[in-house]
KENU-626784 format. One line per field, with one value per residue (C-alpha): residue in three letters; residue number from 1; chain; x, y, z. Coordinates in nm, 4 decimals. Each point is the difference from the previous one (the first is absolute). Last residue first. Example, Ala and Ser with C-alpha at 12.3 -4.5 7.8 and 13.67 -1.06 7.14 Angstrom:
2
res <- SER_ALA
n <- 2_1
chain <- A_A
xx <- 1.3670_-0.1370
yy <- -0.1060_-0.3440
zz <- 0.7140_0.0660
This chain:
180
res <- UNK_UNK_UNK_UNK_UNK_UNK_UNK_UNK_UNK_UNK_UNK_UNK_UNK_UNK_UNK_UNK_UNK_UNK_UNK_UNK_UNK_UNK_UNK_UNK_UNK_UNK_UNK_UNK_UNK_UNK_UNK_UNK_UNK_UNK_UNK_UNK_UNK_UNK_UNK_UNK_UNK_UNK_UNK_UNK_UNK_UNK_UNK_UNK_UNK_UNK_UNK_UNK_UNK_UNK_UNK_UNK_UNK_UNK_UNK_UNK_UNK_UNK_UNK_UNK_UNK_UNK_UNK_UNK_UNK_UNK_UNK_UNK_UNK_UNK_UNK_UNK_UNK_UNK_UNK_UNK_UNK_UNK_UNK_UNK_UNK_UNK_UNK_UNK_UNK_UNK_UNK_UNK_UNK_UNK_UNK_UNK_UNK_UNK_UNK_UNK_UNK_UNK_UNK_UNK_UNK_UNK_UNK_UNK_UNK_UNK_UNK_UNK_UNK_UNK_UNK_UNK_UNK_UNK_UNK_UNK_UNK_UNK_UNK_UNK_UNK_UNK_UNK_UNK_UNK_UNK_UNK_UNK_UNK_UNK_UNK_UNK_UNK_UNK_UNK_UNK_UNK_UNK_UNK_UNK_UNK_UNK_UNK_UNK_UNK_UNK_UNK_UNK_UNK_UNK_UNK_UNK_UNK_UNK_UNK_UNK_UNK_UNK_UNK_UNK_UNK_UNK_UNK_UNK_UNK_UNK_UNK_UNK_UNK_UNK_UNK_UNK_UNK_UNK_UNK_UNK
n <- 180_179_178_177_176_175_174_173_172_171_170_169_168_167_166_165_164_163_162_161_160_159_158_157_156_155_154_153_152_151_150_149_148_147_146_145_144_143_142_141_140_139_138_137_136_135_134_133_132_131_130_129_128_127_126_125_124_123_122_121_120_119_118_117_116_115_114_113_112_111_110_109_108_107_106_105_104_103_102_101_100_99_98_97_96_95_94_93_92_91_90_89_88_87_86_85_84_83_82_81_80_79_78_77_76_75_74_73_72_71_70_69_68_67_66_65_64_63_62_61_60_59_58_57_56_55_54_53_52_51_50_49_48_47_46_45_44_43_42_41_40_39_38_37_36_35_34_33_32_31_30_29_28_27_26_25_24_23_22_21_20_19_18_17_16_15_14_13_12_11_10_9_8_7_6_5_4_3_2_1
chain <- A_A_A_A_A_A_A_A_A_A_A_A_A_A_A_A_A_A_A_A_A_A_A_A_A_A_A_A_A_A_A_A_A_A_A_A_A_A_A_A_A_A_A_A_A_A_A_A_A_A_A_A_A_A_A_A_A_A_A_A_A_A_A_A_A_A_A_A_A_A_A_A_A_A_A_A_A_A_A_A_A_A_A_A_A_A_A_A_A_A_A_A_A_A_A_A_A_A_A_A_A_A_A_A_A_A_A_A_A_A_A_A_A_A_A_A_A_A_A_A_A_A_A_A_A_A_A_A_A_A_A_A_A_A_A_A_A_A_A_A_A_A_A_A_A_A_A_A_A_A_A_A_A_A_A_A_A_A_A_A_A_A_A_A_A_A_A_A_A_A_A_A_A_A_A_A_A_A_A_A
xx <- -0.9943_0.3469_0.1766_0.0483_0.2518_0.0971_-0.3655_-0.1461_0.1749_-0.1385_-0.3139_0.0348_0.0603_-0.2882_-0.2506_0.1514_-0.1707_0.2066_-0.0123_0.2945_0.2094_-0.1283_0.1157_0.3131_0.1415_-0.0671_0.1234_0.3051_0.0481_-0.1234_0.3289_0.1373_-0.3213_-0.0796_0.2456_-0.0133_-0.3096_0.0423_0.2920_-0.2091_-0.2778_0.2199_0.1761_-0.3389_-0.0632_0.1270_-0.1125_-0.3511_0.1337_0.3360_0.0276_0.0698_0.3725_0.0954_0.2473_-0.0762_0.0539_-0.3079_0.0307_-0.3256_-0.0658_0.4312_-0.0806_-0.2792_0.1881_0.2740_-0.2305_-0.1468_0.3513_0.1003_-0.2628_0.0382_0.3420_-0.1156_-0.1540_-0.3532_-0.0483_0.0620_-0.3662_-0.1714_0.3427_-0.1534_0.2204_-0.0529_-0.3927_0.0209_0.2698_-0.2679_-0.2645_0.1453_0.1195_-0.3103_-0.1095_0.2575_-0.1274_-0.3298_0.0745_0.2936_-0.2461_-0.3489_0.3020_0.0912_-0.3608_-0.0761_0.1288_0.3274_-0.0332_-0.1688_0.3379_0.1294_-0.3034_0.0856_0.3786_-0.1332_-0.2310_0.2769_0.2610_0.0694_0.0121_0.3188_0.1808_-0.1171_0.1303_0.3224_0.0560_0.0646_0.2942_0.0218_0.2734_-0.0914_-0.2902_0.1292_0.2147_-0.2330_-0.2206_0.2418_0.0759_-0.2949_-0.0957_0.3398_-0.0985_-0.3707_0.1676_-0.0666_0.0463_-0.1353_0.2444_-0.1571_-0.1475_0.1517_-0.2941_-0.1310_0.0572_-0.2666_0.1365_0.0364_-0.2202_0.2217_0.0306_-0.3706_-0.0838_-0.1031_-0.1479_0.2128_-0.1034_0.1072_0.2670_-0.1380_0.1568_0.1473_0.3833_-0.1155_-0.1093_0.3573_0.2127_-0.2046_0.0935_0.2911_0.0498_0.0822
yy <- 4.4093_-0.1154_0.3471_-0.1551_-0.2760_-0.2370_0.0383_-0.0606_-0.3388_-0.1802_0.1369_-0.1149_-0.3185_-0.0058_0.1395_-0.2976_-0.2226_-0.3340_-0.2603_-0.1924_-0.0680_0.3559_0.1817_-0.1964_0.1127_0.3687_-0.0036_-0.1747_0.3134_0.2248_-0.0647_0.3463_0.1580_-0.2652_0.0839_0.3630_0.0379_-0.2706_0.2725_0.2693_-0.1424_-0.0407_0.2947_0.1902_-0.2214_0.1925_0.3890_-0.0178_-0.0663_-0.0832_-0.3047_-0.1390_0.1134_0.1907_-0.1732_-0.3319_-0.2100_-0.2106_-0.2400_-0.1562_0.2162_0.0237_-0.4202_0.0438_0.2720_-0.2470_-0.3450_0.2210_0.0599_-0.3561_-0.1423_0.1977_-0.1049_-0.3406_0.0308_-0.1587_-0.3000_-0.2243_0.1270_-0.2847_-0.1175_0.0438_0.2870_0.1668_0.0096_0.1651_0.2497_0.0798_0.0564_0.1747_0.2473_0.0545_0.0325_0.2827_0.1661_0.0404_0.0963_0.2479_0.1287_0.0396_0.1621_0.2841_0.0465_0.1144_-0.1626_-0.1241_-0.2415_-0.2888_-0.1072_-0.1268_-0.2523_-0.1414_-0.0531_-0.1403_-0.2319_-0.1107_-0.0984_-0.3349_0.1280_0.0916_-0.2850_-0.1562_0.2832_0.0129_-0.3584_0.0876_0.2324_0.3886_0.2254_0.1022_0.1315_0.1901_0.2115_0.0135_0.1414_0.2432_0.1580_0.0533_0.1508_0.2552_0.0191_0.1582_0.2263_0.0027_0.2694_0.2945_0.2900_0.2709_0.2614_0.3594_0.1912_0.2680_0.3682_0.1538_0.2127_0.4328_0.2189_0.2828_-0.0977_-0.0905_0.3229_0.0457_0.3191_0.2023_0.0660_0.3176_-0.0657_0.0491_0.3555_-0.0951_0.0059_0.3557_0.1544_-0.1490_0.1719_0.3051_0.0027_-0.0799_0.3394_0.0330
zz <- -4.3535_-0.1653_0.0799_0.3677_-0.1390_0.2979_0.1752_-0.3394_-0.0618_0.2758_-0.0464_-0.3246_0.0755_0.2392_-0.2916_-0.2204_0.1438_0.1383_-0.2517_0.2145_-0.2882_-0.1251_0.3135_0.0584_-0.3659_0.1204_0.2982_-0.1720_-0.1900_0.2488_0.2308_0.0148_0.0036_0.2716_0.2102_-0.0519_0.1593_0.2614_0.0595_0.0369_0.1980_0.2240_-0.0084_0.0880_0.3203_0.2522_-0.1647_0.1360_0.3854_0.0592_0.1073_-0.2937_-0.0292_-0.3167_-0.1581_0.1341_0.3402_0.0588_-0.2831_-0.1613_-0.2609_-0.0810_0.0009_-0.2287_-0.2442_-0.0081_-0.0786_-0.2701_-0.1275_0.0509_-0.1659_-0.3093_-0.0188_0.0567_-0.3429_-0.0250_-0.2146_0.3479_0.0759_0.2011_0.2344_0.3668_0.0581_-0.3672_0.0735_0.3198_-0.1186_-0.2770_0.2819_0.2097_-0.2516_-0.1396_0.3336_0.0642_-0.2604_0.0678_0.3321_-0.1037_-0.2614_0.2681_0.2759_-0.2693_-0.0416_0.3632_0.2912_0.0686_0.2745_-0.1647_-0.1154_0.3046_-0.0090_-0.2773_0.1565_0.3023_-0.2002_-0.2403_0.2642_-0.0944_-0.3936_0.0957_0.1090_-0.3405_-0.1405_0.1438_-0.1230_-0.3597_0.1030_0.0580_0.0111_-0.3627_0.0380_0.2930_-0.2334_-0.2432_0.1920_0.1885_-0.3618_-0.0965_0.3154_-0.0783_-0.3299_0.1059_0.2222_0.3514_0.2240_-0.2954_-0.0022_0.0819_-0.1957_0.0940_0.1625_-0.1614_-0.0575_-0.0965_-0.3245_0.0696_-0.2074_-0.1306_-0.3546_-0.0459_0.2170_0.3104_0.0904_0.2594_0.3405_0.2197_0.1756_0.3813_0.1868_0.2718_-0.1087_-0.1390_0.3035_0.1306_-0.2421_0.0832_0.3790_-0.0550_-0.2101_-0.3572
């Protein structure tokens, strides 16, 4: 052969082949990435700050209850409606147990919500709220797992207090989302 008809047949397109099952090549995707938070690792942190705190954080806490309200009107949507609704369940259990109307309730209980309050209230987090539609997203998270982890006494201050038991479930929907 010639160059000259080794490059006519460089040019020349492949002609195209029907795909077969066998042949057809996968889309390749993405590997998944590790998620930043784990739910273990918020676990985790909850407990740990849970545990850091005394009686008389709450009462310095519930100082600052309009300021941390109103922190949690900035996540829209229905992840804001549960952080709301639970955070005034909170509220208003850690209300109760500073003026000394539910001593039946666990102080473990109170100390989780107390946690998942103060994390609420904190500026520094995980993800830093300033960041716009992602800020507030641990938040909610750990007032999530707060009161998961402290349903039992939830639960107990709900029918002392003859709270309905939509709220409560709220409460407890936003920690299980297989509950709806």
């Amino acid at each position: 052969m010639t160059r000259s008809t080794n490059l006519r047949k460089a040019r020349r397109p492949k002609r195209a082949t029907r795909a077969t099952p066998a042949t057809r090549t996968t889309r390749r995707t993405k590997p998944a990435r590790p998620p930043i938070l784990t739910r273990a690792e918020v676990t985790r942190a909850v407990i740990e700050l849970a545990n850091k705190l005394a009686p008389a954080d709450v009462g310095d806490l519930l100082v600052a209850k309009s300021s941390i309200r109103e922190r949690a009107t900035q996540l829209p949507g229905v992840p804001g409606r549960r952080l709301r609704a639970q955070l005034e369940l909170a509220l208003l259990c850690l209300t109760d147990h500073a003026a000394g109307r539910c001593p039946q309730i666990p102080y473990y209980s109170i100390s989780l919500l107390a946690a998942g309050v103060v994390y609420l209230a904190d500026q520094l987090d995980f993800v830093p709220d300033f960041l716009p539609r992602i800020g507030m997203i641990d938040d909610a998270l750990v007032m999530a797992v707060a009161c998961e982890l402290g349903r039992d006494g939830l639960k107990r201050y709900c029918v002392w207090k003859g709270i309905a038991p939509a709220l409560a479930r709220q409460v407890q929907r936003r920690s299980n989302p297989r509950a709806r």
